[in-house]
C-alpha positions in Angstrom: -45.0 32.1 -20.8 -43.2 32.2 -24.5 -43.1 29.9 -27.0 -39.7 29.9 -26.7 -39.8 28.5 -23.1 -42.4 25.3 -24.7 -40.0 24.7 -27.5 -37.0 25.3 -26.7 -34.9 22.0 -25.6 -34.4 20.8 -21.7 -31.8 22.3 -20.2 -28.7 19.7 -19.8 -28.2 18.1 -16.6 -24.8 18.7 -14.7 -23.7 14.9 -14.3 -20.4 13.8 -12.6 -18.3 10.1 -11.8 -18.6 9.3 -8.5 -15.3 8.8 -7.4 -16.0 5.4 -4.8 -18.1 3.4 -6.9 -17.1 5.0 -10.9 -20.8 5.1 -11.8 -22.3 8.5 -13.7 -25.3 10.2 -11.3 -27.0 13.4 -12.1 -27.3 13.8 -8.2 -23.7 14.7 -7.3 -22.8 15.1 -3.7 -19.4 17.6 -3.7 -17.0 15.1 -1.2 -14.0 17.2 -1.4 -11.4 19.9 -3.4 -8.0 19.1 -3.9 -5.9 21.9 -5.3 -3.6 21.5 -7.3 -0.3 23.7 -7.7 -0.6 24.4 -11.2 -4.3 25.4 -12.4 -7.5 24.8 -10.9 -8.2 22.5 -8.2 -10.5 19.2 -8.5 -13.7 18.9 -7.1 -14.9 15.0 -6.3 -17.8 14.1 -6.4 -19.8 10.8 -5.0 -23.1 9.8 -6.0 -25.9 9.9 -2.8 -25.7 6.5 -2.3 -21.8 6.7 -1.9 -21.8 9.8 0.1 -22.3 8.9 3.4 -19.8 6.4 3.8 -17.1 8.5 2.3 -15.4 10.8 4.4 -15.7 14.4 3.3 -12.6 16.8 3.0 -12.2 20.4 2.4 -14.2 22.0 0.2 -13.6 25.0 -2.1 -15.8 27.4 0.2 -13.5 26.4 3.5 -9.9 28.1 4.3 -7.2 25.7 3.8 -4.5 28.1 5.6 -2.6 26.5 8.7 -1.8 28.4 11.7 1.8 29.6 11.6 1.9 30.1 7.5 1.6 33.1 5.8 
């Protein structure tokens, strides 16, 4: 171990908004991606007590591609 790893400040927490009840959680459950047809996509994000009674979409990770489209 360094000093550097005892001094050196925490690293910052990745904290989202969940999207059913608008409260901040540093626990985010990925819900769904919605792209979007100019830029990225969105990801939304619920917090874990919210998650379960949300239904979940597509994800980023899942094809989105429709049988009969090219």
């Amino acid at each position: 171990m360094t000093t550097d790893a005892l001094t050196s400040p925490p690293p910052q927490l990745f904290t989202a908004r969940c999207f059913k009840c608008a409260m901040e959680t540093t626990a985010p459950v990925h819900i769904r991606w919605l792209p979007s047809p100019s830029g990225p996509g969105t990801t939304l994000y619920a917090c874990p007590h919210c998650a379960p009674t949300v239904p979940h979409g597509p994800t980023l990770d899942e094809d989105l591609t429709y049988p009969g489209t090219t």
